[in-house]
Backbone as CSV, one residue per row, in Angstrom:
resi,resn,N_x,N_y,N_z,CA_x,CA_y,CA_z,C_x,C_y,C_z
1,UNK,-55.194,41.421,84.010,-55.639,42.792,84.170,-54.453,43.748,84.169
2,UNK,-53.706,42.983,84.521,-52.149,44.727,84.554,-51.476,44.736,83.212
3,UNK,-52.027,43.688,82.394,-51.531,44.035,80.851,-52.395,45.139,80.488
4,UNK,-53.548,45.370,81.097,-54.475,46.591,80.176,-53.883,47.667,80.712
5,UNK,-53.703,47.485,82.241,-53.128,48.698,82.856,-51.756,49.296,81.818
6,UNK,-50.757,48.180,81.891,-49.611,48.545,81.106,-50.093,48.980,79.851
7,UNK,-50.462,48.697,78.870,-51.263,49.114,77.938,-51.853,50.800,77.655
8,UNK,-52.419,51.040,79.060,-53.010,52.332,79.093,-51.729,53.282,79.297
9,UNK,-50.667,52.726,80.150,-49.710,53.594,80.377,-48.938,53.774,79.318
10,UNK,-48.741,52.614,78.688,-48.014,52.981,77.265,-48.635,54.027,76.585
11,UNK,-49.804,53.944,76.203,-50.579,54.546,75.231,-50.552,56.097,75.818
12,UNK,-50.196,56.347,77.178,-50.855,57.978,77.851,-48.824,58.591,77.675
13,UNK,-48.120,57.773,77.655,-46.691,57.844,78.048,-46.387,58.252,76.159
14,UNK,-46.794,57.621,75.472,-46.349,58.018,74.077,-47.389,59.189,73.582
15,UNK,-48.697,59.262,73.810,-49.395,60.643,73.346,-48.407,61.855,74.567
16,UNK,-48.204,61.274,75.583,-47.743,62.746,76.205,-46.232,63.365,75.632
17,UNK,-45.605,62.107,75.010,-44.467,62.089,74.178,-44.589,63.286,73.223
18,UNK,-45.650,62.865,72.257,-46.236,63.285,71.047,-46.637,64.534,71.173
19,UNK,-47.359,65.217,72.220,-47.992,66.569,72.401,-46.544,67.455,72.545
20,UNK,-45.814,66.897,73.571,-44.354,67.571,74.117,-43.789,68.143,72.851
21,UNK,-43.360,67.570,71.967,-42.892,67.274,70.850,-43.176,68.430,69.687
22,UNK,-45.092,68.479,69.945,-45.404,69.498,69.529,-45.734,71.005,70.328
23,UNK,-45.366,70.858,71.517,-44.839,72.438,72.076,-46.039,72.340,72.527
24,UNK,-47.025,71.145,73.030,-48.327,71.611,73.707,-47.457,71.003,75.197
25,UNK,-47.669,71.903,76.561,-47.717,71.321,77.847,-48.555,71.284,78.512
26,UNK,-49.597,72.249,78.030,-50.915,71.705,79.525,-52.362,72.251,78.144
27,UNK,-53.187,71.672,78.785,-54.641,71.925,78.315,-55.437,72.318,79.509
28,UNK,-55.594,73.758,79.454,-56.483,74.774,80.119,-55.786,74.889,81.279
29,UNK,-54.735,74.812,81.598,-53.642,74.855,83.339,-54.213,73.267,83.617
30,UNK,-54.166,72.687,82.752,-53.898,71.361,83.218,-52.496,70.540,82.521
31,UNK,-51.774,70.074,83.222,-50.303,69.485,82.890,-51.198,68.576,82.063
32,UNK,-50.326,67.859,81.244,-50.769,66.578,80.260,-50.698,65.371,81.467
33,UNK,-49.806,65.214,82.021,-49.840,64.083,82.862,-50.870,64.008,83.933
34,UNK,-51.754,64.790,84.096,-52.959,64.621,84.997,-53.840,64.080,84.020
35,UNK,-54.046,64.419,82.482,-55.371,64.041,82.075,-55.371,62.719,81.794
36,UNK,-56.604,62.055,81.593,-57.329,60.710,81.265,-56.580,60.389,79.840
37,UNK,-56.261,59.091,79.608,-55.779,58.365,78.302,-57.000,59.084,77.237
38,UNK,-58.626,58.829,77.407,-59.128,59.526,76.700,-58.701,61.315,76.170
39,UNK,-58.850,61.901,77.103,-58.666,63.605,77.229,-57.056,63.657,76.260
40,UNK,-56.437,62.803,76.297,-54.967,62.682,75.984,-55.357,62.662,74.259
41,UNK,-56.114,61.356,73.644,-56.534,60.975,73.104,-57.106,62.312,72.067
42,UNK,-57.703,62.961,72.681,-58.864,63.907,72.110,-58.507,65.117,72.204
43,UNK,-57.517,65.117,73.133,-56.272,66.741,72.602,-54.935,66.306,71.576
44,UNK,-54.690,64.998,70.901,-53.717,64.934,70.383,-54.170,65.665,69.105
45,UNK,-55.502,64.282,69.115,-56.274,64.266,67.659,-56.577,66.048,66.922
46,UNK,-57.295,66.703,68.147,-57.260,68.326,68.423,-55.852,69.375,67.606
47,UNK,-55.064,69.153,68.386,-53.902,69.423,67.369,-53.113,69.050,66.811
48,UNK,-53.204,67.734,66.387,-52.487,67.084,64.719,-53.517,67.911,63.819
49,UNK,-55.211,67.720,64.251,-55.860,68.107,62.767,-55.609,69.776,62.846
50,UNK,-55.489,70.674,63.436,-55.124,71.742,63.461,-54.232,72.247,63.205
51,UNK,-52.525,71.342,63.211,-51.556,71.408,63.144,-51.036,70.836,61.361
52,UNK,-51.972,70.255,61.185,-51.702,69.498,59.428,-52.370,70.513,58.328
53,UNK,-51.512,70.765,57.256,-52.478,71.374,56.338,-53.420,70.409,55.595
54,UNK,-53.575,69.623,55.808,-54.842,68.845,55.157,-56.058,68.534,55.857
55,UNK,-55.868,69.194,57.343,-56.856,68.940,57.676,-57.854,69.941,57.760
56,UNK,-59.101,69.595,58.378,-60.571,70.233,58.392,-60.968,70.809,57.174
57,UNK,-61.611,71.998,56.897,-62.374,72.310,56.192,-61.320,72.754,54.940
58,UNK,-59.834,73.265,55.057,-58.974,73.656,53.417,-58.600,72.203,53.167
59,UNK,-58.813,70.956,53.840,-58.365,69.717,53.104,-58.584,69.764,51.912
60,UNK,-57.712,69.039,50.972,-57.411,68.441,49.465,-58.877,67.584,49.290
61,UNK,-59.414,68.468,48.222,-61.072,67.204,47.752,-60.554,66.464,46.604
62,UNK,-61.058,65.170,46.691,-60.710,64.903,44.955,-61.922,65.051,44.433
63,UNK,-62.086,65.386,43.048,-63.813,65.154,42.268,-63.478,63.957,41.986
64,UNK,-65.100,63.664,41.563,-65.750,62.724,41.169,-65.956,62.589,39.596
C-alpha cells in the first residue's frame, strides 16, 4: 500500500512541478499543494489545452 501512496506523491509533486513552470500558483486562492492528485490532474489538463495552439476548438483538422 505505500507504493500507491508514493506513487500519488510522485504524480501530485511533478504536476505541481509542471503548473509552477507554467506561472499557475493557486486555483481560485487555493495553493496547488492543498489540491487532490485528481483537481491537480484536471487543472493541468485545463491549462496545457488552453495554453497550446492546437488545442480546443482552432485545432489543426485534417480532411477526409
Amino acid at each position: 500500500m505505500g507504493e500507491v501512496k508514493e506513487a500519488v506523491e510522485s504524480r501530485r509533486n511533478e504536476l505541481i512541478s509542471k503548473l509552477i513552470k507554467m506561472e499557475k500558483y493557486k486555483t481560485n486562492e487555493t495553493n496547488l499543494f492543498e489540491l487532490s492528485l485528481s483537481d491537480l490532474e484536471y487543472t493541468f489538463y485545463k491549462n496545457q489545452l488552453n495554453g497550446h495552439p492546437h488545442g480546443g476548438m482552432d485545432s489543426i483538422r485534417w480532411r477526409k
